[in-house]
C-alpha positions as CSV (number, residue, x, y, z in Angstrom):
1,X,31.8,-13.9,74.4
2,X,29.8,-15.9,71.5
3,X,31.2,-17.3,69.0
4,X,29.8,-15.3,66.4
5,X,31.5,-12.0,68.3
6,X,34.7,-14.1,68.0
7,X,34.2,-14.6,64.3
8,X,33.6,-10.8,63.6
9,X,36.0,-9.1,65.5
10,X,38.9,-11.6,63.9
11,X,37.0,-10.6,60.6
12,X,37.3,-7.3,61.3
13,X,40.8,-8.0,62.4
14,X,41.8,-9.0,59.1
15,X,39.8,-6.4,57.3
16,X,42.2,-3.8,58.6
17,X,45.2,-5.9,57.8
18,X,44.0,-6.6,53.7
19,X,42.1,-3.1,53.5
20,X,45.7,-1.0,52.1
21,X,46.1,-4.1,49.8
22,X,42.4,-3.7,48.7
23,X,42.9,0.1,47.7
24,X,45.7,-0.9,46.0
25,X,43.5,-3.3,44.1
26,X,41.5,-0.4,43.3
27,X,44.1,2.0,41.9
28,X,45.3,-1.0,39.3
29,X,41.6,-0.8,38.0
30,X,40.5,-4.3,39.2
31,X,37.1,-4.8,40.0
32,X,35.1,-7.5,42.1
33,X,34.0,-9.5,39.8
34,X,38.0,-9.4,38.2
35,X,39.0,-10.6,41.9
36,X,36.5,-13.5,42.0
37,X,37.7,-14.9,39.4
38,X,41.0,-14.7,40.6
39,X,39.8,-16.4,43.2
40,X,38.3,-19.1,41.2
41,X,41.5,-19.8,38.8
42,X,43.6,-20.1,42.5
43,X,41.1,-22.7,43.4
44,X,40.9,-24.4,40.0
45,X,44.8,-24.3,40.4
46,X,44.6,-25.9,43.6
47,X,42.4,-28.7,42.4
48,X,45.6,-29.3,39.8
49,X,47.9,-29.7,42.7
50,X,46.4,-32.3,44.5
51,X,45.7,-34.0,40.5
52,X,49.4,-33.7,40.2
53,X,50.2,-35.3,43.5
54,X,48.3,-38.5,42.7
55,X,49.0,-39.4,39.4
56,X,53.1,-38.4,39.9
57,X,53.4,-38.4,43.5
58,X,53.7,-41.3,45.9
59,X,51.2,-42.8,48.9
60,X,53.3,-40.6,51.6
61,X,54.4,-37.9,49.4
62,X,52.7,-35.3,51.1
63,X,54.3,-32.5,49.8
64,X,52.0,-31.8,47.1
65,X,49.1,-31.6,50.0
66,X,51.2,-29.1,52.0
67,X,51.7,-26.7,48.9
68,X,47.9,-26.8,48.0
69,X,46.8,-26.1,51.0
70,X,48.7,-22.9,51.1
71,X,47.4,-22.3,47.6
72,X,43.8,-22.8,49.4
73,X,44.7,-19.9,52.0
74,X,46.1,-17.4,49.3
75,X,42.6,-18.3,47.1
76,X,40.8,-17.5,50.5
77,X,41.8,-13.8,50.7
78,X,40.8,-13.5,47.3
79,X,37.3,-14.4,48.6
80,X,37.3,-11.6,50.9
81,X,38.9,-9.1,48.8
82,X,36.0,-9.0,46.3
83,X,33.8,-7.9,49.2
84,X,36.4,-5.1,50.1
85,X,36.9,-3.8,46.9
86,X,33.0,-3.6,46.1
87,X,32.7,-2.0,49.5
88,X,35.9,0.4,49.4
89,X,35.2,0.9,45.9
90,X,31.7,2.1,45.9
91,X,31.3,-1.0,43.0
92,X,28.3,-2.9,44.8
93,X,25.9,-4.5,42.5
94,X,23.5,-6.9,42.8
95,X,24.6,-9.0,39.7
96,X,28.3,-9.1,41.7
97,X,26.2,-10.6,44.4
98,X,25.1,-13.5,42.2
99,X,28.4,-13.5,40.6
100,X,30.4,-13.8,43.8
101,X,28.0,-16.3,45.2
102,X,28.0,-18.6,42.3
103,X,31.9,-18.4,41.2
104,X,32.5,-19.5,45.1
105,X,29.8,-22.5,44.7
106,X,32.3,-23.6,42.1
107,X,35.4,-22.9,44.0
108,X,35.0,-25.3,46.1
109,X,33.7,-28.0,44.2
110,X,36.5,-27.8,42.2
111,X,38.5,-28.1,45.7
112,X,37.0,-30.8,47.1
113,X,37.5,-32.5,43.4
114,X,41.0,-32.0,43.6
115,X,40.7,-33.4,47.1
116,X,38.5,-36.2,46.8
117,X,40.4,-37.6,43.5
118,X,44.1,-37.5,45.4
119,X,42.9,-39.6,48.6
120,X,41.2,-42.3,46.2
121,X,43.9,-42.4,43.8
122,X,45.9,-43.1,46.8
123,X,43.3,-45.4,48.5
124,X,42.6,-43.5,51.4
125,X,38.8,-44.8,50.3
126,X,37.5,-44.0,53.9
127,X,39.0,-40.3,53.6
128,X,37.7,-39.9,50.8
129,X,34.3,-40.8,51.9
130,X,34.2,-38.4,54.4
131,X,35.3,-35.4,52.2
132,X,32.4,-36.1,49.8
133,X,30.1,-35.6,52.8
134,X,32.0,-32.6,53.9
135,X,31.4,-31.4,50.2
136,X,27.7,-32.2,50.5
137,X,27.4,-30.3,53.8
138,X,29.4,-27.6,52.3
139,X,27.0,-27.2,49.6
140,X,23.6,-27.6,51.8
141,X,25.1,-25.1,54.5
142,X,25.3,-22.6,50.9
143,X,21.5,-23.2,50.0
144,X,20.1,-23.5,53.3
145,X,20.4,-19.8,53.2
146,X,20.0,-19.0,49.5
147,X,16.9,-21.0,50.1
148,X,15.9,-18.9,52.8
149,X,16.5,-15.7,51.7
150,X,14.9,-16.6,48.7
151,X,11.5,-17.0,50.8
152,X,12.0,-13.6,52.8
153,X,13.8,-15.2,56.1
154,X,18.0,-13.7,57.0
155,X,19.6,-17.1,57.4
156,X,23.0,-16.7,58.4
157,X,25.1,-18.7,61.6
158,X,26.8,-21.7,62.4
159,X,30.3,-23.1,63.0
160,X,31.4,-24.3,59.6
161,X,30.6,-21.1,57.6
162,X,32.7,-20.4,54.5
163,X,35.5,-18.7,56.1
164,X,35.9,-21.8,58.4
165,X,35.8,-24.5,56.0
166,X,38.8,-22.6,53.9
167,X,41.4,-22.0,57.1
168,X,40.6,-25.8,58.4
169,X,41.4,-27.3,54.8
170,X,44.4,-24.9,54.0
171,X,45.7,-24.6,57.9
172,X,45.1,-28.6,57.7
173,X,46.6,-29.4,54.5
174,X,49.7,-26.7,55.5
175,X,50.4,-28.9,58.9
176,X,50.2,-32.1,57.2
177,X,52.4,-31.6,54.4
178,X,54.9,-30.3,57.0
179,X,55.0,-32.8,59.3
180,X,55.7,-35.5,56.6
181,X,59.0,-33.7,56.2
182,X,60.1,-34.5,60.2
183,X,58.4,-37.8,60.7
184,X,57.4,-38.8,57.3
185,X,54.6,-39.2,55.0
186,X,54.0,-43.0,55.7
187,X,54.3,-42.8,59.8
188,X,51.8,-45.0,61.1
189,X,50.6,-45.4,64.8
190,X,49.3,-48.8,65.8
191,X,47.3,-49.9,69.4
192,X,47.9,-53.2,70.3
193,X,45.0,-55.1,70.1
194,X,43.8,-52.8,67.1
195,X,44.8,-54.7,63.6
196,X,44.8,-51.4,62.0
197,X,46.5,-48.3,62.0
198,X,44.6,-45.8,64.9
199,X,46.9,-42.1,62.8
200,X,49.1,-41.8,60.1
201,X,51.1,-38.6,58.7
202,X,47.9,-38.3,56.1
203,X,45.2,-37.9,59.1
204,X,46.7,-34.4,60.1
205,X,44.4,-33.6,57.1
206,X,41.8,-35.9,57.0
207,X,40.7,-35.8,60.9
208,X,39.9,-32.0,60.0
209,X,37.9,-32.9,57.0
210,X,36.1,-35.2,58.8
211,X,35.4,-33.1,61.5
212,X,34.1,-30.8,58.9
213,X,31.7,-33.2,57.4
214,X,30.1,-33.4,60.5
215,X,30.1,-29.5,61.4
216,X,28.9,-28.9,57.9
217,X,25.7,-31.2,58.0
218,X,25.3,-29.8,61.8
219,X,25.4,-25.9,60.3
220,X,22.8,-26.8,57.7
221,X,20.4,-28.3,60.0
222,X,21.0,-25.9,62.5
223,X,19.7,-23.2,59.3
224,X,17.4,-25.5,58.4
225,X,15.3,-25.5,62.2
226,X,16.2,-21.6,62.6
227,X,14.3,-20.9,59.0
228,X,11.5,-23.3,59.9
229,X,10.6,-21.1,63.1
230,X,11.0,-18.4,61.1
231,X,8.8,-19.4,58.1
232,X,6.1,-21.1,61.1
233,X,5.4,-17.7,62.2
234,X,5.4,-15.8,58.8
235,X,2.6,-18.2,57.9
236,X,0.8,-17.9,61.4
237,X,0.7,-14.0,60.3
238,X,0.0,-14.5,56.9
239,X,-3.2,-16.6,58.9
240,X,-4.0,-14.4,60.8
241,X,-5.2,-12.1,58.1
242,X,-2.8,-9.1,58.9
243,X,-4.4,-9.0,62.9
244,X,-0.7,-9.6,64.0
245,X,0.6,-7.6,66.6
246,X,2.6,-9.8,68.8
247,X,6.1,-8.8,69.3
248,X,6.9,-7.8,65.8
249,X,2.9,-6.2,65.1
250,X,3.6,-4.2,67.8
251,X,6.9,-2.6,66.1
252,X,5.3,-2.3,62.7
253,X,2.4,-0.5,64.0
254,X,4.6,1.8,66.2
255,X,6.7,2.8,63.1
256,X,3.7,2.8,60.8
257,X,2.5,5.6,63.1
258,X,5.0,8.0,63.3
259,X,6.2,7.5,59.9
260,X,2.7,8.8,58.5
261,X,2.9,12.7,58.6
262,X,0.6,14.2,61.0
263,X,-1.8,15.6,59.0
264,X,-3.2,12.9,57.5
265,X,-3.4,11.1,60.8
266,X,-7.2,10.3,61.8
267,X,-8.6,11.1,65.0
268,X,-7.7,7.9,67.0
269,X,-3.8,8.4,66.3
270,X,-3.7,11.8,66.5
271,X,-0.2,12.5,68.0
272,X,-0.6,14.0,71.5
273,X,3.0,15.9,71.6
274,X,3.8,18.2,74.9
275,X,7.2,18.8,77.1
276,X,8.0,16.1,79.3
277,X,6.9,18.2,82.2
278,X,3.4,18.3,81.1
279,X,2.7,14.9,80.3
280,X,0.2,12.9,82.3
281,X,2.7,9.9,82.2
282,X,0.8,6.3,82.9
283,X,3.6,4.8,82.4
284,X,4.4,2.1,84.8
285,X,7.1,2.5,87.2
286,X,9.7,0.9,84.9
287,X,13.4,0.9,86.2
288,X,15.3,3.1,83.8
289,X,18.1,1.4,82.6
290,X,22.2,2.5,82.8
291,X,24.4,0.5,81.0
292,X,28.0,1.7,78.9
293,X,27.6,3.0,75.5
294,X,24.0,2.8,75.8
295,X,22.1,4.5,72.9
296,X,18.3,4.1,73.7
297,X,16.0,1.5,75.6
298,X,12.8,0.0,74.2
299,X,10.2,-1.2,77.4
300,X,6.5,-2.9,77.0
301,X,4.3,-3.9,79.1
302,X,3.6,-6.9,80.9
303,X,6.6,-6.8,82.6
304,X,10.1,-4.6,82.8
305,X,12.4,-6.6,81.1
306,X,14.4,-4.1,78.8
307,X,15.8,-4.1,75.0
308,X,19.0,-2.1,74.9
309,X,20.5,-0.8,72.3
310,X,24.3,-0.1,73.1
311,X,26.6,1.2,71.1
312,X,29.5,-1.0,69.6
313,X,32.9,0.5,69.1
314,X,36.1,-0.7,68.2
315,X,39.4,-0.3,69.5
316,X,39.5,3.2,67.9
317,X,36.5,4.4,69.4
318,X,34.1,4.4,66.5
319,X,31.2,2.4,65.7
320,X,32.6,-1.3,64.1
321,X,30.9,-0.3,60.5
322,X,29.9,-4.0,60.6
323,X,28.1,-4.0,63.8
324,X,27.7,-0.2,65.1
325,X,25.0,-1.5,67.4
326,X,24.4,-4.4,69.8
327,X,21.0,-5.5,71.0
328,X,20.3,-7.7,74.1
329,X,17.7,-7.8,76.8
330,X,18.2,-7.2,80.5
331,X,15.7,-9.1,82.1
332,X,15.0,-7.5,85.1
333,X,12.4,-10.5,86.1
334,X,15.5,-12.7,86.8
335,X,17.9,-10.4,88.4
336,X,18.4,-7.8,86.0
337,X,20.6,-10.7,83.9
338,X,21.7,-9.5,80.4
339,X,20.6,-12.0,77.6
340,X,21.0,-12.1,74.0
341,X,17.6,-11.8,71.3
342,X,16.8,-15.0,70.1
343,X,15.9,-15.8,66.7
344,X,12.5,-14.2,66.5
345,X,13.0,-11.6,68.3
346,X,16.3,-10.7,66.2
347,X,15.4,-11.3,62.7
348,X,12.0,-10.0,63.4
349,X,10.8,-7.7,65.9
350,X,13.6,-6.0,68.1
351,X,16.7,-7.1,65.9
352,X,18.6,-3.9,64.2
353,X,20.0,-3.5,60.3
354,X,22.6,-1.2,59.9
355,X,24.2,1.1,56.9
356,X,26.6,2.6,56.8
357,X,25.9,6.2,55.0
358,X,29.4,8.4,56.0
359,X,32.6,7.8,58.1
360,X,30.7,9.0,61.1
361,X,27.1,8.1,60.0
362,X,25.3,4.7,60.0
363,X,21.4,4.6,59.2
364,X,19.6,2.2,61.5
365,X,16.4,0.4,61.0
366,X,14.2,-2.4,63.0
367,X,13.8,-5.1,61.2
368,X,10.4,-5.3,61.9
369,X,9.4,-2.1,60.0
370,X,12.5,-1.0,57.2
371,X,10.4,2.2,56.0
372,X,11.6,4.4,59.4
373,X,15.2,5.2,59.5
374,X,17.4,6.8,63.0
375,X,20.4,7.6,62.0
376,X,23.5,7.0,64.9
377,X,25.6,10.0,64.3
378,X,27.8,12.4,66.5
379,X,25.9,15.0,68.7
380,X,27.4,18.4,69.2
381,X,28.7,17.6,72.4
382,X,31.0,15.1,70.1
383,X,29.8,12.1,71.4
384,X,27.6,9.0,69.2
385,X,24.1,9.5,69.6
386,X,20.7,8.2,68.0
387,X,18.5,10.8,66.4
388,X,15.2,9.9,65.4
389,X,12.1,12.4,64.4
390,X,9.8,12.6,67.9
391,X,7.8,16.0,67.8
392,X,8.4,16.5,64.4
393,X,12.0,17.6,65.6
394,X,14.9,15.6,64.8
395,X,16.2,14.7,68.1
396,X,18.2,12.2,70.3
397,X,16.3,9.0,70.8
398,X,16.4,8.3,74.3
399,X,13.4,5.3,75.0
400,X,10.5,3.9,73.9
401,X,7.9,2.2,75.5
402,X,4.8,0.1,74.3
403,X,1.8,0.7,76.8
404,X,-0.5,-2.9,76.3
405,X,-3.6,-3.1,78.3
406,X,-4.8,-6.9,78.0
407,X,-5.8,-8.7,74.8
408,X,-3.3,-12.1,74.1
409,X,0.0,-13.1,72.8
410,X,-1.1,-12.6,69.6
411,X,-3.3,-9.7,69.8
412,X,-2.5,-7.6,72.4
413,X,-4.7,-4.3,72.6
414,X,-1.8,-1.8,72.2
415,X,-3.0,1.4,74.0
416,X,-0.2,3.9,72.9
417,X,3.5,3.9,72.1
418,X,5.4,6.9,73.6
419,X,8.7,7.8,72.4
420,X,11.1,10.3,74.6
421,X,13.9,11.9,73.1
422,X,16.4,14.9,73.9
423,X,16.4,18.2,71.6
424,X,19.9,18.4,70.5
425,X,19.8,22.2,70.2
426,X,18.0,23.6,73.5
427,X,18.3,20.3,75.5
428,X,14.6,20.1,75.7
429,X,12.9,16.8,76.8
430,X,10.6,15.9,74.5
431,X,7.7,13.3,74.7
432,X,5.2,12.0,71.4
433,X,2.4,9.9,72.8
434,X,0.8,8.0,69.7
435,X,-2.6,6.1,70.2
436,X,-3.0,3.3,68.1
């Protein structure tokens, strides 16, 4: 299991713990923006704390460490209660957006202000070196992906993400403060040989923050490469002069297609649309894929590895509303292996957005082509299905496959795409073969 699979089920997790609190929120009248700023005045409060504790506390009185960094975790469910109540709420906006990202640029600023001014008032100068990094990586890891996302590239990932940074300073801070109380705030551990000190009671937080200025800094470069590869190939397109239709071409073309209503569809992509029985299929002898939950399967040629989209459900058995759909490869050229998308391919070619639309209903898109929705939905024999238009019926999506007959990476001639889907009403197999 990945890491980021880790990170959204435990999201998810908490979601369902906080969510009663967050309709509660919404009966009182508070809005997101109102719990932000909560959020922020928590933070500024925590910042105060740790001002307190080194102007009127001593070197090893860690107690004033310990209650900020509970303060830190109580400030952090704030941050993901705004989200909640926009969501729950039906108050999205994209001024929130702005609002919510800004307000939490500040938050922790302020933090790591309160932070860095308690370990040089008490001449933990090393510390506090360390924490200014962490604060510089905690801002770069912010605009790395403001940055992208600014230029039209999803920039999201990494080890040290907001979340992560708050539970390691307030889970830190929490341990740190308590152990002073059992073996005191000035316990030092010497080596001999060493003619310093190798721990103290004060490293139980600063080991973490250290740590952190390293992840940080790691998780902004890491952004930094995934955006370039992204941004290298937007500009080989923007080259190219539109002649694209590599991996992602292919998908735009194959929506464009069927998205354009028959009629005004010249000669060459004239929709060829009979009953499964009747079609002259040159399709190659592709293995048909069986795998749980699956939804549909997307196959091109030159060889048979497979794109499956599965569905995702939680422990309830519905679709996670973050994630309703996962998307991975089996690549039956290496043994019929599973393997997940990687960056191009997810963020833009085979990779999935989702949106949710009604308790049961999510909207899908590829992220290659955003103008062609399929909705995953529940059939009438009760079970999650995906229903797309093939036919010019809206039916159950059941493959689609990308016929290529030579060309190169980067311009393959794309012969047809042929979609086959299940009538929902008769049970009819239906086939649309569309030349492009």
């Amino acid at each position: 299991m990945s890491f980021e699979s880790v990170r959204t089920s435990l999201q998810m997790g908490i979601y369902k713990v906080i969510n009663p609190f967050v309709r509660f929120l919404i009966k009182m009248g508070l809005t997101p923006n109102a719990v932000t700023t909560i959020g922020l005045i928590l933070n500024i409060g925590v910042a105060v704390i740790f001002i307190l504790g080194a102007e009127k506390g001593n070197r090893g009185d860690l107690q004033f460490v310990g209650w900020a960094g509970a303060l830190v975790l109580f400030a952090g469910v704030f941050d993901m209660l705004d989200g909640q109540v926009a969501r729950i709420g039906n108050m999205k906006s994209t001024f929130g957006a702005m609002y919510d990202s800004v307000l939490d640029r500040y938050s922790e600023l302020i933090l790591f202000l309160g932070i860095c001014y308690y370990l040089i008032s008490h001449h933990y100068f090393l510390s506090s070196l360390f924490a200014f990094i962490a604060m510089i990586g905690s801002m770069m890891v912010s605009y790395t992906r403001a940055r992208a996302e600014g230029l039209g590239v999803e920039c999201k990932g990494g080890v040290m993400q907001r979340p992560e940074r708050v539970v390691l300073i307030g889970v830190s801070a929490i341990v740190c403060g308590v152990s002073s109380v059992f073996i005191g705030g000035d316990y030092k551990l010497y080596v001999p040989g060493v003619p310093l000190q190798v721990f103290e009671t004060i490293s139980i937080f600063t080991i973490p923050i250290t740590v952190m200025a390293v992840m940080t800094n790691l998780t902004a470069f890491r952004r930094l490469v995934d955006s370039k590869k992204a941004l290298d190939l937007m500009d080989a397109r923007a080259k190219s002069g539109g002649k694209d239709k590599s991996a992602t071409g292919i998908l735009m073309v194959l929506f464009a297609s069927i998205a354009v209503p028959s009629t005004v569809l010249s000669a060459d992509r004239l929709p060829m649309v009979e009953s499964a029985q009747k079609v002259n299929v040159e399709m190659q002898k592709f293995p048909v894929p069986k795998v749980s939950n699956q939804l549909f399967y997307l196959q091109r040629d030159p060889n048979a590895n497979t794109i499956i989209c599965q569905l995702n459900l939680d422990t309830d058995g519905k679709p996670n509303q973050k994630n309703p759909v996962n998307v991975f490869w089996i690549r039956y050229t290496e043994g019929g292996k599973r393997s997940e998308l990687n960056f191009i391919q997810r963020k833009f070619a085979y990779g999935i957005t989702t949106k949710q639309i009604d308790v049961d209903k999510h909207e899908l898109k590829f992220v290659s082509y955003g103008k062609y929705p399929m909705y995953l939905m529940k059939g009438k024999d009760k079970k999650y299905h995906v229903f797309s238009k093939v036919a010019n019926r809206q039916a159950i999506l059941n493959s689609v496959y990308v016929h290529i007959d030579g060309g190169s990476f980067w311009v393959p001639n794309v012969v047809y795409v042929e979609f086959k889907a299940t009538d929902p009403d008769t049970g009819e197999q239906l086939t649309e073969r569309i030349k492009v």
